[in-house]
VMD Tcl script that builds the backbone (N, CA, C; Angstrom):
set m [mol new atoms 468]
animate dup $m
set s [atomselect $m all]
$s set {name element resname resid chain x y z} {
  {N N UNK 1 A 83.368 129.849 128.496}
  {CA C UNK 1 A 82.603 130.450 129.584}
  {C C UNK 1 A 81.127 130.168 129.380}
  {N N UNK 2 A 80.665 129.590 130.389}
  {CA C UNK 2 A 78.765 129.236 130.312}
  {C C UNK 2 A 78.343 129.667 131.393}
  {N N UNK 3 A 77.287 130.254 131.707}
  {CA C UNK 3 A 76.825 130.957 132.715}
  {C C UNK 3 A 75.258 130.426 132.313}
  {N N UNK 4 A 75.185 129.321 133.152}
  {CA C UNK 4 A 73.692 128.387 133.187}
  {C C UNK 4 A 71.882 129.702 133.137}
  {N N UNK 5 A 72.557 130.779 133.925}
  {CA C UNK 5 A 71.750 131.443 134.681}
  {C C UNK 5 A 71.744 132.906 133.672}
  {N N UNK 6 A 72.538 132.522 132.874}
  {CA C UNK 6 A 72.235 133.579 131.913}
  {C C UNK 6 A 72.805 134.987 132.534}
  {N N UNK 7 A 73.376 136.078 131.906}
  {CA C UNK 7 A 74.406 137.597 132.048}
  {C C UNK 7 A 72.743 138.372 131.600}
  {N N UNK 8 A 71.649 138.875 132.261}
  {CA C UNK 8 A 70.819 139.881 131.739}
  {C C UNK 8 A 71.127 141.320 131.061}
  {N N UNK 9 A 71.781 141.981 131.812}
  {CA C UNK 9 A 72.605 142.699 131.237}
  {C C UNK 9 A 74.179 142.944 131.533}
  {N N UNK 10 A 74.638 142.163 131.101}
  {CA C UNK 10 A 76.287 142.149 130.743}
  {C C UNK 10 A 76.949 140.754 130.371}
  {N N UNK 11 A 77.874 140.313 130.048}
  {CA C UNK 11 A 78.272 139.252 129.415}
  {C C UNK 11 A 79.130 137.899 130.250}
  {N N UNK 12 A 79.251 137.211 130.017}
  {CA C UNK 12 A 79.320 135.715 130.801}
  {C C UNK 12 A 80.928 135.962 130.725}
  {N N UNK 13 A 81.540 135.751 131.834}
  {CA C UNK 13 A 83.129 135.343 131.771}
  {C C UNK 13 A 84.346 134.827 132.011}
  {N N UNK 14 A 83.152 133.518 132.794}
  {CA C UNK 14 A 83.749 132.441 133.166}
  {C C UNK 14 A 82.801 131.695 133.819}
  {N N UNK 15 A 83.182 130.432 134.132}
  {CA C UNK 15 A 81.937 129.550 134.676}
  {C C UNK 15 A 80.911 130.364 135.673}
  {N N UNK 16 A 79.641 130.715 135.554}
  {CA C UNK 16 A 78.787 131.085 135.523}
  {C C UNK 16 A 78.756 132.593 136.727}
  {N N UNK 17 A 79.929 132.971 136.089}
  {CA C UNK 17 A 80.323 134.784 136.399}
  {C C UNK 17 A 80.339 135.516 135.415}
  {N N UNK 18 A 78.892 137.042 135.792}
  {CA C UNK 18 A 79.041 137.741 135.111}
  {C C UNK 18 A 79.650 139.157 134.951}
  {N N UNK 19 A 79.740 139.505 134.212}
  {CA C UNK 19 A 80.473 141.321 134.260}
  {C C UNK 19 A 79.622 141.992 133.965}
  {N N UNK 20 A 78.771 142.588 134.962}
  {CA C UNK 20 A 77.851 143.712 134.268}
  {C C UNK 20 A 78.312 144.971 133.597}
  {N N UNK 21 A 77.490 145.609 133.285}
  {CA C UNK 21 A 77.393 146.776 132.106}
  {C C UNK 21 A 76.845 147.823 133.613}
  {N N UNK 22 A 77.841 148.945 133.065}
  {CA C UNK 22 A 77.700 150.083 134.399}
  {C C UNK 22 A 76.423 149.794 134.480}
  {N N UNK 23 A 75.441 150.555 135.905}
  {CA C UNK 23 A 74.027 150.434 135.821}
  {C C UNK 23 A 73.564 149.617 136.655}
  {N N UNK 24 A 74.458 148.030 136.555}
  {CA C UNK 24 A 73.449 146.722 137.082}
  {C C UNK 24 A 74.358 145.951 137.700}
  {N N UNK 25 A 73.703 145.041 138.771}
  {CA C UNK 25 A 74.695 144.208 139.637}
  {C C UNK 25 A 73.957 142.912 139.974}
  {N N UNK 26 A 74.075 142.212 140.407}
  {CA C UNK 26 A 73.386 140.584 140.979}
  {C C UNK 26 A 74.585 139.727 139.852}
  {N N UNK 27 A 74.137 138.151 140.799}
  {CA C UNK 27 A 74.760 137.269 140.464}
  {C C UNK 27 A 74.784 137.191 138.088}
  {N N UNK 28 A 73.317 137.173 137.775}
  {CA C UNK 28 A 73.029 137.469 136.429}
  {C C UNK 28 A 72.943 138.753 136.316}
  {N N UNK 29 A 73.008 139.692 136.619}
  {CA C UNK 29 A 73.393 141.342 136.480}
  {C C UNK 29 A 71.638 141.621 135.899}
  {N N UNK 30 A 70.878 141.177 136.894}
  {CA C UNK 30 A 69.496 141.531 136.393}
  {C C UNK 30 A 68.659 142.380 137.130}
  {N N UNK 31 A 69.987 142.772 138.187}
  {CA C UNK 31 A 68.965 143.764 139.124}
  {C C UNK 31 A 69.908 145.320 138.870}
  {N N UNK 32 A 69.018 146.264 138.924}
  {CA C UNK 32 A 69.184 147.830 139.024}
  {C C UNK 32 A 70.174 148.211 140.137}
  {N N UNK 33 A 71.465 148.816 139.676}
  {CA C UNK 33 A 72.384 149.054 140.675}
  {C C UNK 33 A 71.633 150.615 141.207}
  {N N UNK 34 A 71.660 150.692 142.462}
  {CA C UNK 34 A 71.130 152.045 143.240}
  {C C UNK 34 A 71.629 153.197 143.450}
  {N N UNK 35 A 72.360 153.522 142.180}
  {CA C UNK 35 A 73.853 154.652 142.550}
  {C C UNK 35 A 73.462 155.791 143.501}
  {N N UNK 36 A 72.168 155.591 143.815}
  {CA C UNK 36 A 72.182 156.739 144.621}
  {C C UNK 36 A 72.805 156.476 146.112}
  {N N UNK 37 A 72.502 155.190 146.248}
  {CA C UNK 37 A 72.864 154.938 147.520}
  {C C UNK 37 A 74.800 154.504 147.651}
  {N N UNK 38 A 75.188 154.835 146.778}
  {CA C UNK 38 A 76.191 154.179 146.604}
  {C C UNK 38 A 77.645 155.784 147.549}
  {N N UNK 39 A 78.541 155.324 148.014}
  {CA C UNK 39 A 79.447 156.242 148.515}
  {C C UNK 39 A 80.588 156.142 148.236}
  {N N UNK 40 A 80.668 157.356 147.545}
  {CA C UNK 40 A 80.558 158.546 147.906}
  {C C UNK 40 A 79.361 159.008 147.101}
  {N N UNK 41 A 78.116 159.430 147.317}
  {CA C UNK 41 A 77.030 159.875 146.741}
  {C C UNK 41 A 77.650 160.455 144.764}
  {N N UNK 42 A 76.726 160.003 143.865}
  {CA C UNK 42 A 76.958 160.636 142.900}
  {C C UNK 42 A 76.408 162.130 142.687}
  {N N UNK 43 A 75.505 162.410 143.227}
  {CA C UNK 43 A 75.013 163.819 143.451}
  {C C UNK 43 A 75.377 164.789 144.612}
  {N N UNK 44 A 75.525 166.214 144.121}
  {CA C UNK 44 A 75.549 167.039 145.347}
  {C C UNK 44 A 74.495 166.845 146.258}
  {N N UNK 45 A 73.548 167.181 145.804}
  {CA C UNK 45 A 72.336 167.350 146.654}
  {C C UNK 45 A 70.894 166.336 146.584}
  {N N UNK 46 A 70.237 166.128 145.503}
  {CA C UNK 46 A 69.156 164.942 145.357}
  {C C UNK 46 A 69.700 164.145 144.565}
  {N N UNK 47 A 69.150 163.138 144.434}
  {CA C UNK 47 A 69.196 161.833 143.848}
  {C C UNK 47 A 68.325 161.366 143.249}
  {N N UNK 48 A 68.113 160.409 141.984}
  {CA C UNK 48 A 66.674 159.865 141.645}
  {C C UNK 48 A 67.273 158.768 140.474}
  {N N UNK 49 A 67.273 157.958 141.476}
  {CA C UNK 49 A 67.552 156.369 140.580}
  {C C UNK 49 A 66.687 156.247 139.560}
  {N N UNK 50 A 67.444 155.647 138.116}
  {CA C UNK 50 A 66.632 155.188 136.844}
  {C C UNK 50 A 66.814 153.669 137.007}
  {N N UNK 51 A 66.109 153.157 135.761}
  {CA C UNK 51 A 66.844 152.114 135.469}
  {C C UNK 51 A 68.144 151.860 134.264}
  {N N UNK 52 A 68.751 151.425 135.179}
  {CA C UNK 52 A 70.882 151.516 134.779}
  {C C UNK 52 A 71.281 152.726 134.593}
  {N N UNK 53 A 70.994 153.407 135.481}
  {CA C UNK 53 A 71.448 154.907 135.839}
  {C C UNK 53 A 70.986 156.028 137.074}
  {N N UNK 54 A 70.991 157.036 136.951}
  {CA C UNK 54 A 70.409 157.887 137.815}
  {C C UNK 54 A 70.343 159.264 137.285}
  {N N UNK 55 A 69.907 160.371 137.799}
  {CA C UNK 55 A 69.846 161.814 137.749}
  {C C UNK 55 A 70.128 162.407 138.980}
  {N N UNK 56 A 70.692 163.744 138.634}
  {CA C UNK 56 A 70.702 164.302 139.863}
  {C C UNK 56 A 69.944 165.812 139.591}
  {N N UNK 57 A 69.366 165.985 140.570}
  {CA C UNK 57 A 68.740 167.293 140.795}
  {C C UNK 57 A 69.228 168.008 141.865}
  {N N UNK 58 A 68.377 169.401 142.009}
  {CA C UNK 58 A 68.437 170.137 143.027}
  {C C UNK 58 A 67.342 170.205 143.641}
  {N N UNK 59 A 67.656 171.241 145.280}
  {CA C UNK 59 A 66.471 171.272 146.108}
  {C C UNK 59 A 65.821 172.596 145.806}
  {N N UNK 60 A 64.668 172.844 146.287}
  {CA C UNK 60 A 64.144 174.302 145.504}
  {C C UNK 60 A 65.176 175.379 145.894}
  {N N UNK 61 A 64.602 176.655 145.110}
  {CA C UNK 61 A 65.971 177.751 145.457}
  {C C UNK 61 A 67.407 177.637 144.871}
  {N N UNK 62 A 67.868 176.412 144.292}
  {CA C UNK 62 A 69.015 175.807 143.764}
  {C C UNK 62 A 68.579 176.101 142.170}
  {N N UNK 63 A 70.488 175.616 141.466}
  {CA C UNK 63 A 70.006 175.913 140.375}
  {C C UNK 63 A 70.983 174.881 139.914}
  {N N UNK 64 A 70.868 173.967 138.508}
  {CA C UNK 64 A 71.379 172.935 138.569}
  {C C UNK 64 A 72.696 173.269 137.460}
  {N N UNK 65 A 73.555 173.143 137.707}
  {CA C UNK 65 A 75.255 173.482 137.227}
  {C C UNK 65 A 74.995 172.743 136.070}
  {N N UNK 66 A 75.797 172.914 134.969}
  {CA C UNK 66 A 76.543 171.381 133.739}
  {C C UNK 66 A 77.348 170.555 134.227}
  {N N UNK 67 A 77.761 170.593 135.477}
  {CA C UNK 67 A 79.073 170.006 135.860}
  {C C UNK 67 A 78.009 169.255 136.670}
  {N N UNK 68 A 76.724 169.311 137.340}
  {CA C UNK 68 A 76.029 168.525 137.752}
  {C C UNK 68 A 76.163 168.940 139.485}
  {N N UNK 69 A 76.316 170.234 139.852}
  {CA C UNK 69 A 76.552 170.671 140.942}
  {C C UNK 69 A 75.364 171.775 140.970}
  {N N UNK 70 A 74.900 172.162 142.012}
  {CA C UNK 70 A 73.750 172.941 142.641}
  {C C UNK 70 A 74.301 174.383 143.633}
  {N N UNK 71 A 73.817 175.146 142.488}
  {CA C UNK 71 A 74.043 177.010 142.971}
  {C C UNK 71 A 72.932 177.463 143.371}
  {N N UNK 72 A 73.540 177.703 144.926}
  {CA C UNK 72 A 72.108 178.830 145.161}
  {C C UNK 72 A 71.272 179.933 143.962}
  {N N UNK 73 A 70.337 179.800 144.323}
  {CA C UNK 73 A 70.126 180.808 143.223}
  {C C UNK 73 A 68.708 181.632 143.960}
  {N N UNK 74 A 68.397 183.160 143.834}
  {CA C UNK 74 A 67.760 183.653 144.130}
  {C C UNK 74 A 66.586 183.413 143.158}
  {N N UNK 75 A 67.117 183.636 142.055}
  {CA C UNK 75 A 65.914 183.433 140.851}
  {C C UNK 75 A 65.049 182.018 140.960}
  {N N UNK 76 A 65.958 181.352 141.557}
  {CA C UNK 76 A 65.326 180.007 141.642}
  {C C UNK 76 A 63.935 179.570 142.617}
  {N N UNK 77 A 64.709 180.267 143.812}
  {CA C UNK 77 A 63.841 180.709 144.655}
  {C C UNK 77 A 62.790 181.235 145.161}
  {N N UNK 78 A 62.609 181.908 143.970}
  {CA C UNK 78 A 61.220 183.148 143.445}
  {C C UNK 78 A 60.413 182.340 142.664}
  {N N UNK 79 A 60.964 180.881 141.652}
  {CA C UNK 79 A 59.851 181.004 140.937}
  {C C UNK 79 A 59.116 179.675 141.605}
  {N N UNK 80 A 60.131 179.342 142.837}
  {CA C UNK 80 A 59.484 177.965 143.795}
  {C C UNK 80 A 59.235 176.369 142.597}
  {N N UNK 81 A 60.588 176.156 142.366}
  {CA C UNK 81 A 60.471 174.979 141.586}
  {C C UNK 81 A 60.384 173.390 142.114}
  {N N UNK 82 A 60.143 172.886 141.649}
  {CA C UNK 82 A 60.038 171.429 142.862}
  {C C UNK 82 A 61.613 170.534 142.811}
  {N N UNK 83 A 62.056 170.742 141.312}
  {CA C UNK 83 A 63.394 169.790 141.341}
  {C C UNK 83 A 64.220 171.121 140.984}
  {N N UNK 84 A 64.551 172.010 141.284}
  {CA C UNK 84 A 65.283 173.007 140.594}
  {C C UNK 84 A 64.967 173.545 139.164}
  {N N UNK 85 A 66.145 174.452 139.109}
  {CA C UNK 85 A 66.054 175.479 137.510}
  {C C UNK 85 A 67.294 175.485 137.369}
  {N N UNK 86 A 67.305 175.870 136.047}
  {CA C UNK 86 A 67.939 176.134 135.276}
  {C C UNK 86 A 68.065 178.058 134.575}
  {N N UNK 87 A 68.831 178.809 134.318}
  {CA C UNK 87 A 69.101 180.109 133.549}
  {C C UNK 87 A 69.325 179.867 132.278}
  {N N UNK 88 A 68.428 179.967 131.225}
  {CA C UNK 88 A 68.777 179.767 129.887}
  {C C UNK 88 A 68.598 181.638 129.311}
  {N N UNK 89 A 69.577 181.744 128.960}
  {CA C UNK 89 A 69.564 183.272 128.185}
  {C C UNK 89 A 68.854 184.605 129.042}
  {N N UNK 90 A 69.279 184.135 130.531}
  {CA C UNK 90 A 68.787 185.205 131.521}
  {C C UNK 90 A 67.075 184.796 131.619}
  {N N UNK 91 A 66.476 183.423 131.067}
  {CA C UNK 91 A 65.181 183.352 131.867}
  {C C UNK 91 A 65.522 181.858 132.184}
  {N N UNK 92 A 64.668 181.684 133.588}
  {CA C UNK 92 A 64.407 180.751 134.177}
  {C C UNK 92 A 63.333 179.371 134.246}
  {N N UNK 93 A 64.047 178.730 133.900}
  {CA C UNK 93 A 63.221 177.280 133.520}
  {C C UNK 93 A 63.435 176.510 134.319}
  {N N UNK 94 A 61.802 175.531 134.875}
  {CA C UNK 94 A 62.200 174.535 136.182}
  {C C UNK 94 A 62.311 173.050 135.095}
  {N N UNK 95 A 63.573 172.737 135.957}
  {CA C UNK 95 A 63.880 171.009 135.412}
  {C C UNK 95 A 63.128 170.170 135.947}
  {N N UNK 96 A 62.924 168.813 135.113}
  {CA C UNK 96 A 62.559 167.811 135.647}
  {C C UNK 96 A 63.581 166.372 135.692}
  {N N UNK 97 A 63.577 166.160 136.883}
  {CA C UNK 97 A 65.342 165.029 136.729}
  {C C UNK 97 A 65.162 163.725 136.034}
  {N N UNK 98 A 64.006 163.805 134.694}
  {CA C UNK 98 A 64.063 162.649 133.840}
  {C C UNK 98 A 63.367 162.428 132.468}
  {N N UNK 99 A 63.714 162.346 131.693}
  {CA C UNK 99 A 62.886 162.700 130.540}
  {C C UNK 99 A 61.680 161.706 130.382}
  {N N UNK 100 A 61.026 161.070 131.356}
  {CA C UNK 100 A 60.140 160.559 131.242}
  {C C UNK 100 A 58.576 161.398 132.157}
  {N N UNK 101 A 59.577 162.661 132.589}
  {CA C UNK 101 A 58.266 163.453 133.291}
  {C C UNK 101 A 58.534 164.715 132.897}
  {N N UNK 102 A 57.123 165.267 132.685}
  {CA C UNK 102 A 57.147 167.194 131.785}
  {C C UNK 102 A 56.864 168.246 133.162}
  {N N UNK 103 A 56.926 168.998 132.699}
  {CA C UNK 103 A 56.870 169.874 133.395}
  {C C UNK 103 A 54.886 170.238 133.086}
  {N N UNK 104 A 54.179 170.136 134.718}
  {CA C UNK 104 A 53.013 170.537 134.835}
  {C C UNK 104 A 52.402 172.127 134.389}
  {N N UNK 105 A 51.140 171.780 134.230}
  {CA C UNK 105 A 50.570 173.203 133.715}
  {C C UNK 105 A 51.245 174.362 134.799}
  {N N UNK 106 A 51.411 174.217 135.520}
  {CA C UNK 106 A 51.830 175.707 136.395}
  {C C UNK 106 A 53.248 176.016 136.024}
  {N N UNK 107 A 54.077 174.828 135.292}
  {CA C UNK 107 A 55.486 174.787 135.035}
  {C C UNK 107 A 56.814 174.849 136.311}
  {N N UNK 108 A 56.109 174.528 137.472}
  {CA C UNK 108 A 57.098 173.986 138.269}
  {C C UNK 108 A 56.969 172.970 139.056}
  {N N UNK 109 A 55.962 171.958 138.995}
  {CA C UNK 109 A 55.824 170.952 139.548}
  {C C UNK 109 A 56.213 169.849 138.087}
  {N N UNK 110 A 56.805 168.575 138.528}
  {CA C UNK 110 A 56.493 167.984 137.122}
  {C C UNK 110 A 55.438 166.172 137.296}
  {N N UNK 111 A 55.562 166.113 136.328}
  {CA C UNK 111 A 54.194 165.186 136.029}
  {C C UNK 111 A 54.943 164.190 135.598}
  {N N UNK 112 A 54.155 162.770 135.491}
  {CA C UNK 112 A 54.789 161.463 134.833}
  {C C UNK 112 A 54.208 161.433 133.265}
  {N N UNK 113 A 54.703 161.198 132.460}
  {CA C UNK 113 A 54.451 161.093 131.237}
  {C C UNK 113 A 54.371 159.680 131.022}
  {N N UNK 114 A 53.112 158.635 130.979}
  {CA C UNK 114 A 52.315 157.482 130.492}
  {C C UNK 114 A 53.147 157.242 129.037}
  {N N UNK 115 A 54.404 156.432 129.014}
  {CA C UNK 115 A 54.987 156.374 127.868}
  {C C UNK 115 A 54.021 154.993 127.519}
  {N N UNK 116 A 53.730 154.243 127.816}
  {CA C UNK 116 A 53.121 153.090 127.666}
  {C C UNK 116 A 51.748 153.413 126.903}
  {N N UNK 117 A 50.680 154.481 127.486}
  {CA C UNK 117 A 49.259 154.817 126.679}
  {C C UNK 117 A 50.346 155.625 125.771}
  {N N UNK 118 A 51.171 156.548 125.472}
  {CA C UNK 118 A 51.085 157.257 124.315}
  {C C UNK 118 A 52.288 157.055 123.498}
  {N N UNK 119 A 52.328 155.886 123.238}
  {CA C UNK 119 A 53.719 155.009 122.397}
  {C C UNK 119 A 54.642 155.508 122.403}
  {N N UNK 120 A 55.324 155.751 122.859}
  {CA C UNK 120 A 57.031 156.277 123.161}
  {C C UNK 120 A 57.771 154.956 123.630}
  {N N UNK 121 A 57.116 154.074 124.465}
  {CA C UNK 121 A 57.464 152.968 125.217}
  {C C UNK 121 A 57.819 152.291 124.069}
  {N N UNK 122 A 59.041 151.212 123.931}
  {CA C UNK 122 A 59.555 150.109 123.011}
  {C C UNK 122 A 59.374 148.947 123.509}
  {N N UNK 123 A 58.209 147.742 123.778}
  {CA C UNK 123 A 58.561 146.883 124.126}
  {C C UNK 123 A 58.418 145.367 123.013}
  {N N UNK 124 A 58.978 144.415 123.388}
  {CA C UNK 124 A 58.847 143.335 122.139}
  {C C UNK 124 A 57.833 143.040 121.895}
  {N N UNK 125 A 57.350 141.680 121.051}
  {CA C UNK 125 A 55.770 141.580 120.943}
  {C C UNK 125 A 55.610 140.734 122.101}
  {N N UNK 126 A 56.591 139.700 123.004}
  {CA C UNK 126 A 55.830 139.516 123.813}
  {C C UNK 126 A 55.943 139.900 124.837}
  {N N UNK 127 A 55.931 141.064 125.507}
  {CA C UNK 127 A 56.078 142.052 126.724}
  {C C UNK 127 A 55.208 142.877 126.296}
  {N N UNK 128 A 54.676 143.322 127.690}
  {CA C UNK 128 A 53.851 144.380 127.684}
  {C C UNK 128 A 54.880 145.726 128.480}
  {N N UNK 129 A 54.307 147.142 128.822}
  {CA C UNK 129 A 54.770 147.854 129.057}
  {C C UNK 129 A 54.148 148.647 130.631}
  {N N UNK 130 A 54.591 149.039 131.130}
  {CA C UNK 130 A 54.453 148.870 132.519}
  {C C UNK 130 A 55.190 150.303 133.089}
  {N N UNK 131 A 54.222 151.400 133.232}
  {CA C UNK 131 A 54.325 152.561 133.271}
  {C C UNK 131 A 54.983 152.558 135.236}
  {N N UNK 132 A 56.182 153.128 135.072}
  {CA C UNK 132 A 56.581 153.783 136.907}
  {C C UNK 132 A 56.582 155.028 136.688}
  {N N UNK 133 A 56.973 155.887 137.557}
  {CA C UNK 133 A 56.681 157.432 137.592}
  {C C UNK 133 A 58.167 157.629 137.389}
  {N N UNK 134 A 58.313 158.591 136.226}
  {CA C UNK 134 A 59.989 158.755 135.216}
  {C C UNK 134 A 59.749 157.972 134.551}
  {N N UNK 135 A 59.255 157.005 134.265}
  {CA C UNK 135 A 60.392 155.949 133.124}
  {C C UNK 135 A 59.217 154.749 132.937}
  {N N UNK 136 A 59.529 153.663 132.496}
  {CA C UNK 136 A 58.757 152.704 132.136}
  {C C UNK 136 A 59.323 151.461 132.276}
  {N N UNK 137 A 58.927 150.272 132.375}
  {CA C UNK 137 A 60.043 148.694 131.757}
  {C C UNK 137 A 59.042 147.622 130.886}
  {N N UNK 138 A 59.396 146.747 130.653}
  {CA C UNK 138 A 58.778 145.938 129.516}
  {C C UNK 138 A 58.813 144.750 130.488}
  {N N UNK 139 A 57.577 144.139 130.583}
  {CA C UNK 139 A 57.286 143.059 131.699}
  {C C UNK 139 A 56.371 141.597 130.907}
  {N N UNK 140 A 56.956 140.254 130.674}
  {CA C UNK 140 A 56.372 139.555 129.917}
  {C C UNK 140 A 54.865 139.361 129.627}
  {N N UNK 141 A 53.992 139.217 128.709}
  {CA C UNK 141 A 53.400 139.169 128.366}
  {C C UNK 141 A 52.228 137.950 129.519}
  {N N UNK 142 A 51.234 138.265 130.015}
  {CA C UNK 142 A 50.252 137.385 131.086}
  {C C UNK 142 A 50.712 135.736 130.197}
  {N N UNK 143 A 50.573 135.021 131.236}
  {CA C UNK 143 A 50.916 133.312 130.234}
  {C C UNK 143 A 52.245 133.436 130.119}
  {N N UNK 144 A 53.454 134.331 130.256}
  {CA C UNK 144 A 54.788 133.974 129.865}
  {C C UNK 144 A 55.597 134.362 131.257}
  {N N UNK 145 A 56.617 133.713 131.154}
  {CA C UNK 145 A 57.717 133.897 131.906}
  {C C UNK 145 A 58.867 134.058 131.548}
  {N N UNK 146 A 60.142 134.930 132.177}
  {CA C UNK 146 A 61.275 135.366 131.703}
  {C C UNK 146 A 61.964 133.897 132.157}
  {N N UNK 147 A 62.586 133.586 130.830}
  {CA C UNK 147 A 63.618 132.600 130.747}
  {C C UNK 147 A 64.683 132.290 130.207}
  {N N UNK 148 A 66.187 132.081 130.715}
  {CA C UNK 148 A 67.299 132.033 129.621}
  {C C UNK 148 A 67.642 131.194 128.648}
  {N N UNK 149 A 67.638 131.504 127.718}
  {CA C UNK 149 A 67.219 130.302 126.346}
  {C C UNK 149 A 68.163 131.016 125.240}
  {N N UNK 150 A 68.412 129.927 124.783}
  {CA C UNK 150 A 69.945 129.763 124.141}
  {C C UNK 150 A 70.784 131.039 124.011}
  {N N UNK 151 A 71.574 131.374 125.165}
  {CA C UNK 151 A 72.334 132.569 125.469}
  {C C UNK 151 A 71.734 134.277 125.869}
  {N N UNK 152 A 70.357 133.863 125.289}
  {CA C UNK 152 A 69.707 134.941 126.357}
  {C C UNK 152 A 68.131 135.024 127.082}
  {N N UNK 153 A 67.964 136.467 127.601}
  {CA C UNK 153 A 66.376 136.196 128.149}
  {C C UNK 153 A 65.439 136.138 127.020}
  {N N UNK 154 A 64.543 135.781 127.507}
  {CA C UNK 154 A 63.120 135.692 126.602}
  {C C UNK 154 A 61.679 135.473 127.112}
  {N N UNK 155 A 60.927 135.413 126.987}
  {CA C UNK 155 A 59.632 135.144 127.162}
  {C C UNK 155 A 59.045 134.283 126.808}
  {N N UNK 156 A 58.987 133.280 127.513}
  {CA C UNK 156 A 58.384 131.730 127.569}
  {C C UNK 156 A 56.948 131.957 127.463}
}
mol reanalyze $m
mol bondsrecalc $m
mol representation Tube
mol addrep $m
C-alpha cells in the first residue's frame, strides 16, 4: 500500500486510500471532521468542534449531565452561566466546553487561554504555534512548507 499523498492522520491502505483515525476525514485525512454538524447531532443541546473531536455544552439555566445530556436547572439559572454548570457537592460551578479556556474573573463567562505565550502549547522545532480560541495548532515555521517525505508530514 503507497499513498503518494501521504495518510496525515491515519494510515495508508491501499493504493493511495486512507483510513482515518476518528476525528478526521479528506482524501489524506488532513482535514478536521465537524461532528457537530454531523446527524444525528452528537450533543443534546450546543456543540463546539475541536480539533479531532468536539465538546458538548449547555445553554444557560442548564446543567451539564456525565452522560453528556443537559438538565434544567434552577440553580443554573440564578448564577447566569454562559456554557452551563455543573453541582459539585451541592455548590455550583460554571463549565467551560474546553480545556483550553478558564473560567473569567466574574466566573461565568469563560476566556481563551494563550497556550502558545504561556508554554502549554507542544510544537516541533520547526512549527510555530498558532493560538484559536479553545485550543491551539502547530503551523510550519515562515520559509517552510508542509510536505510528505518518506512516509510522513514534515516541514520543508
Amino acid at each position: 500500500a503507497i499513498c503518494g499523498h501521504g495518510c496525515k492522520y491515519g494510515e495508508c491502505m491501499g493504493p493511495n486510500k486512507c483510513k482515518c483515525i476518528l476525528g478526521f476525514t479528506g482524501k489524506s485525512c488532513n482535514q478536521d471532521l465537524n461532528e457537530c454538524g454531523l446527524k444525528p447531532r452528537p450533543c443534546e443541546h450546543r456543540c463546539m468542534n475541536t480539533h479531532g473531536s468536539y465538546k458538548c455544552y449547555c445553554p444557560n439555566g442548564y446543567m451539564l449531565l456525565p452522560d453528556g445530556t443537559c438538565a434544567s436547572s434552577r440553580t443554573c439559572a440564578m448564577v447566569n452561566c454562559q456554557y452551563g454548570c455543573e453541582e459539585v457537592k451541592g455548590e455550583v460551578q460554571c463549565l467551560c466546553p474546553s480545556g483550553g479556556l478558564q473560567l473569567g474573573p466574574n466566573g461565568r463567562t469563560c476566556i481563551d487561554i494563550d497556550e502558545c505565550s504561556t508554554g502549554k502549547a507542544v510544537c516541533s522545532y520547526n512549527r510555530r504555534c498558532i493560538n484559536t480560541f479553545g485550543s491551539y495548532y502547530c503551523k510550519c515555521q515562515l520559509g517552510y512548507e508542509l510536505k510528505y517525505v518518506s512516509g510522513h508530514y514534515d516541514c520543508v
